[in-house]
C-alpha positions in Angstrom: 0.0 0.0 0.0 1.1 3.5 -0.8 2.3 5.6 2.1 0.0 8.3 1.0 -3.0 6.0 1.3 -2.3 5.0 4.3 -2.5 8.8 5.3 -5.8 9.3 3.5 -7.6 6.4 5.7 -6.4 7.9 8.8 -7.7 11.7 8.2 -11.1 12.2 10.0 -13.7 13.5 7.9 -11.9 14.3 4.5 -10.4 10.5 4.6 -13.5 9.2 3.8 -14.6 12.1 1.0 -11.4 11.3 -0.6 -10.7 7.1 0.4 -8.7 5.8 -3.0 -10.2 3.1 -4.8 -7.7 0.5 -5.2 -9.2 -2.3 -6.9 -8.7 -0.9 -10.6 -5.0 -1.0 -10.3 -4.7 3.0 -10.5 -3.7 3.5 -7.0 -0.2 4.7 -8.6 -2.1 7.4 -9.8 -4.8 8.3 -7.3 -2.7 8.4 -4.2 -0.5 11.3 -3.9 -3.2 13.6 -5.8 -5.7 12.8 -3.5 -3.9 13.3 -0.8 -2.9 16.4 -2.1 -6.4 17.6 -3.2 -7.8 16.6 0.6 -5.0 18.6 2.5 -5.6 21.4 0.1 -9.7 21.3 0.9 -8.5 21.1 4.6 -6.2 24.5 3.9 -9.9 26.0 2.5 -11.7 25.4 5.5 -9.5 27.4 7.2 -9.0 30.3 4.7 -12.6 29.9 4.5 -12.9 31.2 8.7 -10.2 33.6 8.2 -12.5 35.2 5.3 -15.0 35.8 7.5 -13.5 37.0 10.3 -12.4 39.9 8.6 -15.5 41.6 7.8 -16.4 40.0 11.9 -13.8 42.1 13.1 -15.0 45.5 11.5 -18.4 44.8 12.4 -17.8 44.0 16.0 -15.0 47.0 16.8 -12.6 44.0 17.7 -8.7 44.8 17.8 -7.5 46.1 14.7 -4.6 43.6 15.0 -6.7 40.6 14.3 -8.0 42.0 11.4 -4.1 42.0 9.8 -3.7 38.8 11.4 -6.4 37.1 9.3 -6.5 39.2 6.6 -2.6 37.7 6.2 -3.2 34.1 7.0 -6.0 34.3 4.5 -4.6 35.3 2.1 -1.6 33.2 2.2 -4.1 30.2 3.2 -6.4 30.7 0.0 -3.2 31.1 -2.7 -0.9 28.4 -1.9 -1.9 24.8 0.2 -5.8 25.4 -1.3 -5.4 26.9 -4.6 -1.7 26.1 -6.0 -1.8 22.7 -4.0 -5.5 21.9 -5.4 -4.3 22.5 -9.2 -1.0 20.2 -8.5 -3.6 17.4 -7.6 -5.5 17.5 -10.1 -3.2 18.7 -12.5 -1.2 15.4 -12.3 -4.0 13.1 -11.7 -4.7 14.4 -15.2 -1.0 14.5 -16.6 -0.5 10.5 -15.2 -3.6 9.4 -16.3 -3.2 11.1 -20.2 0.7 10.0 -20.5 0.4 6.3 -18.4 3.1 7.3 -15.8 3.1 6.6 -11.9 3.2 10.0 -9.4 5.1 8.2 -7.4 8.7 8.2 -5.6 10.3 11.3 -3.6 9.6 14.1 -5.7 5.6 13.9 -5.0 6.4 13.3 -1.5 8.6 16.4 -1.5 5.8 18.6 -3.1 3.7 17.2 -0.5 5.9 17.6 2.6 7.1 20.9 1.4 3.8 23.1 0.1 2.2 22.2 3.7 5.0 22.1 6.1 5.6 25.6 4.4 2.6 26.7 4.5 2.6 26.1 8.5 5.2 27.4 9.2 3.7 30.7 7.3 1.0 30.3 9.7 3.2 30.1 12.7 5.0 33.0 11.7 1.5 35.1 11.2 0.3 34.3 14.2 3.5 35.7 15.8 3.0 39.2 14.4 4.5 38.5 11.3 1.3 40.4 9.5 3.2 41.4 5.8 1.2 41.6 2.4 1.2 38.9 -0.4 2.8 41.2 -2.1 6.3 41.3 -0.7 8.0 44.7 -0.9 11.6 44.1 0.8 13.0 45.6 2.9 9.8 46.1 4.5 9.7 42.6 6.6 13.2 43.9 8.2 11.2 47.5 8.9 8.9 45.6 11.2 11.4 44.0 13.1 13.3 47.1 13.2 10.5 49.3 14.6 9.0 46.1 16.7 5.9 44.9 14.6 7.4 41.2 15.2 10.1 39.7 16.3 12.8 38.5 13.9 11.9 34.5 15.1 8.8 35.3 13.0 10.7 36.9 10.3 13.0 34.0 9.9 9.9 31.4 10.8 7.6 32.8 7.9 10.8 33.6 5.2 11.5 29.5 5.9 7.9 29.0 4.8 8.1 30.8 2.1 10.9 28.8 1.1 9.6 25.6 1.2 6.1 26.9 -0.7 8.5 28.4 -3.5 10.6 25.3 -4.0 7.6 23.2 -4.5 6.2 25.8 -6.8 9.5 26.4 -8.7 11.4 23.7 -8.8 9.8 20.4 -7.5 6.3 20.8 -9.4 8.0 21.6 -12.5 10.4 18.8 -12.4 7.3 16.6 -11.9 5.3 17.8 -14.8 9.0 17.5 -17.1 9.7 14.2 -15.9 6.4 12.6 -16.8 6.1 14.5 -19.7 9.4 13.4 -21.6 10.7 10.6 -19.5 10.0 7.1 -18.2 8.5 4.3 -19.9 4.5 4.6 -20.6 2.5 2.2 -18.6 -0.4 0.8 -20.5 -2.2 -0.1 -17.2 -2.4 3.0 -16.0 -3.2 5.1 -19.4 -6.7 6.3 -19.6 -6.7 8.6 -22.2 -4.0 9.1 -24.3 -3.0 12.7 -25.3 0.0 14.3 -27.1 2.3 17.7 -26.7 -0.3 18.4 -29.7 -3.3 18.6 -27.7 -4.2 22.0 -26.1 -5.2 20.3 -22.7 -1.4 18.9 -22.7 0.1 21.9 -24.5 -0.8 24.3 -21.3 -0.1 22.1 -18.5 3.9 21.9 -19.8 4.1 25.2 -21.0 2.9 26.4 -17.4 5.7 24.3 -15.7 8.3 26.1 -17.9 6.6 29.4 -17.1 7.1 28.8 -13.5 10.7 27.4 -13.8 12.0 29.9 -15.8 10.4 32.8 -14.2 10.9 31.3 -10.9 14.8 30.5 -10.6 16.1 34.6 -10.3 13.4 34.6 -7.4 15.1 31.3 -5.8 18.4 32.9 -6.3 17.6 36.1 -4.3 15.3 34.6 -1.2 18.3 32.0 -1.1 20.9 34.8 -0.1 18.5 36.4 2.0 17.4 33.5 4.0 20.8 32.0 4.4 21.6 35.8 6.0 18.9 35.4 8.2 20.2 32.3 9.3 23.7 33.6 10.1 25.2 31.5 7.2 26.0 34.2 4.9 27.2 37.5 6.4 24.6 40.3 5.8 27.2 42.1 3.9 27.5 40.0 1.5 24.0 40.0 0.4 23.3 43.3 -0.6 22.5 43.3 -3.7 20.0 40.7 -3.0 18.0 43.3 -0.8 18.4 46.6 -2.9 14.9 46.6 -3.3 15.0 47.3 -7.4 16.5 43.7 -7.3 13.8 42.3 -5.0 10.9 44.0 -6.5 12.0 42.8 -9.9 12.9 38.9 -9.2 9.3 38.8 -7.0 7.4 40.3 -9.6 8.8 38.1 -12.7 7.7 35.7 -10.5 4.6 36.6 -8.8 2.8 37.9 -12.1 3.9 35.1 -14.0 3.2 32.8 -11.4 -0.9 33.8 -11.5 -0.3 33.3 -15.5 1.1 30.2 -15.4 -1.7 28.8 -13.1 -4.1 30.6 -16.3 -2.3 28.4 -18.9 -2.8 25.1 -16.8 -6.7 25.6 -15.8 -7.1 27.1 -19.6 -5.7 23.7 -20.5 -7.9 21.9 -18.0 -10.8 23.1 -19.8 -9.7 22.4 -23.2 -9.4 18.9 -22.2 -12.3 18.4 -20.2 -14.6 20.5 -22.3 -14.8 17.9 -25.2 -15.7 14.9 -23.0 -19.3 16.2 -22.3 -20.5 17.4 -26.4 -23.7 16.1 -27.0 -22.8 14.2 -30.2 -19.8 12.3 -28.5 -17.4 13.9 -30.2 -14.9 14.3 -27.9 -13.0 17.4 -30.4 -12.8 21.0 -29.8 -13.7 23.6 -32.7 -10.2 23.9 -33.4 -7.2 22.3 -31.5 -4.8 25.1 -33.6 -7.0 27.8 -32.4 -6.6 26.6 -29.1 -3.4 25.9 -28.7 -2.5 30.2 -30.7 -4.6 31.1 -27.8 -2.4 29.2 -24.9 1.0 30.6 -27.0 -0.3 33.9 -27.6 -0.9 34.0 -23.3 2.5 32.8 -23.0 4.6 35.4 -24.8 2.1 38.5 -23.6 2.0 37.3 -20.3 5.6 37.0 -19.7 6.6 40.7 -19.4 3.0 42.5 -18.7 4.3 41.7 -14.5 5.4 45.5 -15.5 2.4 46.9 -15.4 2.6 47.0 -11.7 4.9 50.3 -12.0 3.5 51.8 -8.9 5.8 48.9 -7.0 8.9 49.5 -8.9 9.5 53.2 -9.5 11.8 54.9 -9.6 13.8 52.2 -10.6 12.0 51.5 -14.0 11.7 53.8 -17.2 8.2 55.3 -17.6 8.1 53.4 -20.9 8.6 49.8 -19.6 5.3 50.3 -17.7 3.9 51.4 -20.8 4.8 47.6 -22.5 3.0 46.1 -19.9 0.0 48.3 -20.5 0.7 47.0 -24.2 1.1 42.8 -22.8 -1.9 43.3 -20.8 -4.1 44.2 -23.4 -2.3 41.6 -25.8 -3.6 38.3 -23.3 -7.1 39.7 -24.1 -6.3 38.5 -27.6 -5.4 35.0 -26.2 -8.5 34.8 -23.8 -10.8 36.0 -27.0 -9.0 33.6 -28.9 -10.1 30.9 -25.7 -13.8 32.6 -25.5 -14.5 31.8 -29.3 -13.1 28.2 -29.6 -14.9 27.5 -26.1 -18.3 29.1 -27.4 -17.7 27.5 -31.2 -17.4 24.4 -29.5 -20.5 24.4 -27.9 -22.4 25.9 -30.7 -21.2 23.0 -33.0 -21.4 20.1 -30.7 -24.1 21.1 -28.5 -23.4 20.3 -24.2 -24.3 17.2 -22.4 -24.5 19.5 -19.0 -23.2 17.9 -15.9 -22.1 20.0 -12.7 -18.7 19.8 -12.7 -18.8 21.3 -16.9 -20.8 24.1 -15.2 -18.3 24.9 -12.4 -15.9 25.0 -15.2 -17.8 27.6 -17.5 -18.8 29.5 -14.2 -15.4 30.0 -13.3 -14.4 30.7 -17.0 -16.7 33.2 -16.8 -15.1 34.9 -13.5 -11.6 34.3 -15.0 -12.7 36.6 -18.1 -14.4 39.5 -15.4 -11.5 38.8 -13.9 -8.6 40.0 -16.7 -11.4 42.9 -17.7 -10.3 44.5 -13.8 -7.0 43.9 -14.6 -6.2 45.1 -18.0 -8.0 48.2 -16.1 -5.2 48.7 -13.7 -2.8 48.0 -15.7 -3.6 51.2 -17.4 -0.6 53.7 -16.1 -3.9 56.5 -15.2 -5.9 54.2 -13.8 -3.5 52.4 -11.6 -3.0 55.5 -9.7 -5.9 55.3 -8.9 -7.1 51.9 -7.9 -3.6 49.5 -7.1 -4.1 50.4 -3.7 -7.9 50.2 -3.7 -9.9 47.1 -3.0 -10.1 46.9 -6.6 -6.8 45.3 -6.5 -8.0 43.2 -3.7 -11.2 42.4 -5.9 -8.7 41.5 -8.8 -6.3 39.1 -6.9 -9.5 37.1 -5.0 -12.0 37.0 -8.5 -8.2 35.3 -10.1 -7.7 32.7 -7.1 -11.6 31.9 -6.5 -11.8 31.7 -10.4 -9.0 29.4 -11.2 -10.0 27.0 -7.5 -14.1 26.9 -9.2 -12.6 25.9 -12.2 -10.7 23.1 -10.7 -13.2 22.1 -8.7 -15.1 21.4 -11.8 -12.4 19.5 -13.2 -12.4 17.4 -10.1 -15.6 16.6 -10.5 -15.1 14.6 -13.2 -12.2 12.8 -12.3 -13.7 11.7 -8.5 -15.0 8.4 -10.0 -11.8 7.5 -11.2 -9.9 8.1 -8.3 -12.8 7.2 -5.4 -14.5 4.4 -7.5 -17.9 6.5 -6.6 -20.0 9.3 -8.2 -20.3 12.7 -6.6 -24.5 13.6 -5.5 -25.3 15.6 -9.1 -28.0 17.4 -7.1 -25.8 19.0 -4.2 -23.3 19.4 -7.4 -26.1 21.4 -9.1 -27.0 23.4 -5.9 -23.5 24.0 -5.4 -22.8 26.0 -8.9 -25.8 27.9 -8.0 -24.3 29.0 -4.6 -21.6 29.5 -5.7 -22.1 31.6 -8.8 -23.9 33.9 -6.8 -21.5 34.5 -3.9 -18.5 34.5 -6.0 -19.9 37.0 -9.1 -21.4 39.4 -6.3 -17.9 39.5 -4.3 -15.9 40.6 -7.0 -18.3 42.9 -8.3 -18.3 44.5 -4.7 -15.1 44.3 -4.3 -14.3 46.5 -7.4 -16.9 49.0 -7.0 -15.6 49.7 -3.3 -12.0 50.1 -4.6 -13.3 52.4 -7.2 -14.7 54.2 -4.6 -11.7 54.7 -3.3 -12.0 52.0 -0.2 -8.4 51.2 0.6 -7.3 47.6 0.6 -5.6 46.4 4.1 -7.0 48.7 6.1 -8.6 48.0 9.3 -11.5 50.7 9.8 -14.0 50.6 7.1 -16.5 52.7 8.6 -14.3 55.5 8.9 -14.5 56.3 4.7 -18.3 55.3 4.8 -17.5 52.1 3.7 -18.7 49.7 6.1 -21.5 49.3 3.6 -19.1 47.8 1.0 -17.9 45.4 4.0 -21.8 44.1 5.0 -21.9 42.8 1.4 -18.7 41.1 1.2 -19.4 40.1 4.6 -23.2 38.5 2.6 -21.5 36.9 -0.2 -18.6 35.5 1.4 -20.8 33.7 3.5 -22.8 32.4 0.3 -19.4 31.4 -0.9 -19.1 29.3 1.8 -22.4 27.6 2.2 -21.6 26.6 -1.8 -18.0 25.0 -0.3 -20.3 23.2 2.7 -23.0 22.1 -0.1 -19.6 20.7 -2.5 -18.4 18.8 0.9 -21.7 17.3 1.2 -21.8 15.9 -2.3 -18.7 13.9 -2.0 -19.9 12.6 1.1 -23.0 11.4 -0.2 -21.4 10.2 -3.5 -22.0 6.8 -4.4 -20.1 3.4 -5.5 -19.7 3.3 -9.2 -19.2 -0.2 -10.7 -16.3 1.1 -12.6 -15.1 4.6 -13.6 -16.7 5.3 -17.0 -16.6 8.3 -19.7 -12.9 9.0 -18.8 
């Protein structure tokens, strides 16, 4: 028996929503992403509590200090061990499953070990005082320990964290993806569904782990030299061009941007491949795989530099006109997401839908995604990112992206449950859920973007002292719809029943 099976059985609750059936020989590729999809689920709950404590806090005129404190945690809860962890789960599910290789050995034990023993020690480190913004502007951590925010235990705690979440996200994920990509010998027991480099839903998923290799490395580099300075290892001195903060700003935003666009090109991909497997004629073909697959390139090479629209953060280190080309890449992914909206839509039109909930959770999301990159080619706009980057607009934009992407996987998950449970999820909670969730996900962006174009600022603990509290009472609504949807998506895996085999693959 797998060691990560072994792990799944002895979970309370989620062990059972997620218990791998082992009597179709597929446990090889079952085990680690289940495991990985349930401790990501477990990381939601708790983002999920933090969420709405926030709007608690304002309400009830508790300290302002919690607020930061789960406004942090959140945040960091939601991005990472739920949505990053989630899409590694599923996403190799589907990779092992399409190619015929095994996620087993170290490296999915070290993606394992490593996103959530990061992620922790995140957590410790928050709950220590180490309250610092997803986006990391160095030397801004030091600042707090310099004027007494937190101590510089939480400091070195949290940067370890990060560590560990980066090298899975940079490094260890990739490798993974590469490895079963190009090597090791196909195992005909454990191919489902055969795809090729060719295919759009293949095409992203290896393009994304290239993204976030490539883009990811300088990043490494940098927090390496900083942490091992923090550790006493390397002599502060010696590190100082790692923390001139036109370096910092630079590496983390390479990353960070292209980071949320590689995630885009693997869920894009997702729904390439899933979309086909429920046409009404049994087609099983997109409109075009070549439009497709222009659509995932066209994101790539747009995507890669548009991380410079975010000016605001790096002046005055950056020529007025660089920010300009972002504006100019920003615009230019539209072209790849219309390109993704009329093969998606052309597909449909053609084929016709055989609707099941998890296709809808996928078009739901799609739909978000696209609202989604309308509020962001918006601030990407030099003008109007004077205006709204530190707005709640920008919060609006960075939640719609992560809730977007998780509803689309979600979705995807739907549909590959029986193959990895051996049961079928409860189509009516699955139903009930879209509908939930549509509502409280749509309405919490919208809100979101109209407070910060009301000029509601984003990390700020006193919402009824701009006359915004109102803004607050419906994020405070929909958030809570948001979760009902996730208790209603719970309750149809736990009601899901046994499937004689795992059919329409």
């Amino acid at each position: 028996m797998l060691s990560a099976t072994t792990i799944i059985q002895k979970i309370p609750l989620f062990g059972g929503m997620f218990s791998v059936d082992r009597s179709t020989g597929l446990e090889e590729i079952n085990s680690w992403p289940a495991l990985m999809i349930l401790t990501s689920f477990i990381w939601l709950a708790v983002a999920g509590l933090l969420g709405v404590a926030m709007p608690l806090v304002q309400l009830l005129g508790i300290n302002t200090n919690l607020f930061y404190m789960s406004l942090t945690a959140h945040g960091a809860a939601l991005a990472f061990p739920f949505v990053f962890q989630l899409m590694i789960g599923v996403g190799l599910h589907r990779l092992g499953s399409c190619v015929g290789k095994p996620i087993t050995g170290p490296i999915p034990a070290l993606i394992y070990i490593f996103m959530n023993l990061g992620a922790a020690l995140l957590t410790v480190a928050i709950l220590m005082g180490l309250n610092i913004s997803l986006v990391t502007m160095f030397p801004l951590p030091v600042v707090g320990v310099m004027t007494g925010q937190w101590s510089m235990n939480a400091l070195i705690i949290g940067f370890s964290g990060i560590a560990l979440v980066l090298i899975t996200m940079i490094v260890l994920y990739p490798v993974q993806v590469i490895r079963m990509s190009f090597f090791e010998e196909r195992r005909e027991d454990l191919l489902l569904s055969e795809r090729s480099l060719k295919d759009p839903g293949m095409l992203g998923m290896v393009l994304s782990a290239l993204v976030l290799l490539v883009a990811g490395i300088p990043l490494l580099i940098v927090a390496s030299a900083i942490l091992g300075a923090l550790y006493g290892i390397i002599p502060m001195a010696a590190i100082g061009w790692a923390t001139k903060p036109v370096v910092f700003q630079f590496v983390f935003f390479i990353f960070a941007h292209n980071l949320m666009e590689a995630m885009a090109l693997m869920v894009i991909s997702a729904v390439y491949a899933t979309l086909p497997l429920y046409l009404a004629d049994g087609t099983r073909k997109l409109y075009s795989d070549k439009l497709a697959n222009l659509a995932l390139w066209i994101l790539l090479l747009t995507s890669v530099t548009s991380f410079l629209h975010h000016f605001i953060t790096l002046f005055p280190n950056m020529p007025a006109y660089m920010a300009y080309h972002g504006n100019i890449m920003s615009f230019g992914t539209g072209v790849g997401a219309a390109l993704s909206i009329f093969t998606i839509l052309a597909t449909v039109w053609k084929h016709g839908l055989r609707m099941a909930p998890g296709l809808a959770a996928i078009l739901v999301g799609f739909v978000l995604y696209i609202l989604d990159g309308a509020s962001a080619v918006v601030t990407s706009n030099v003008a109007w990112a004077y205006q709204l980057h530190g707005t709640m607009w920008q919060s609006g934009h960075t939640m719609t992206v992560l809730v977007s992407m998780s509803l689309m996987w979600m979705g995807v998950l739907y549909h590959h449950y029986p193959v990895i449970t051996g049961r079928e999820i409860d189509e009516k909670l699955g139903n009930l859920f879209v509908k939930f969730c549509s509502v409280g996900v749509i309405g919490a962006a919208l809100v979101m973007l109209a407070g910060g174009s009301a000029g509601m600022p984003r990390r700020f603990a006193d919402w009824g002292q701009g006359g915004w509290m109102g803004y607050g009472n419906l994020i405070l609504i929909f958030g809570l719809i948001i979760g009902i949807a996730y208790i209603i998506y719970a309750m149809s895996l736990i009601k899901s029943r046994n499937l004689p085999a795992a059919t329409n693959y």
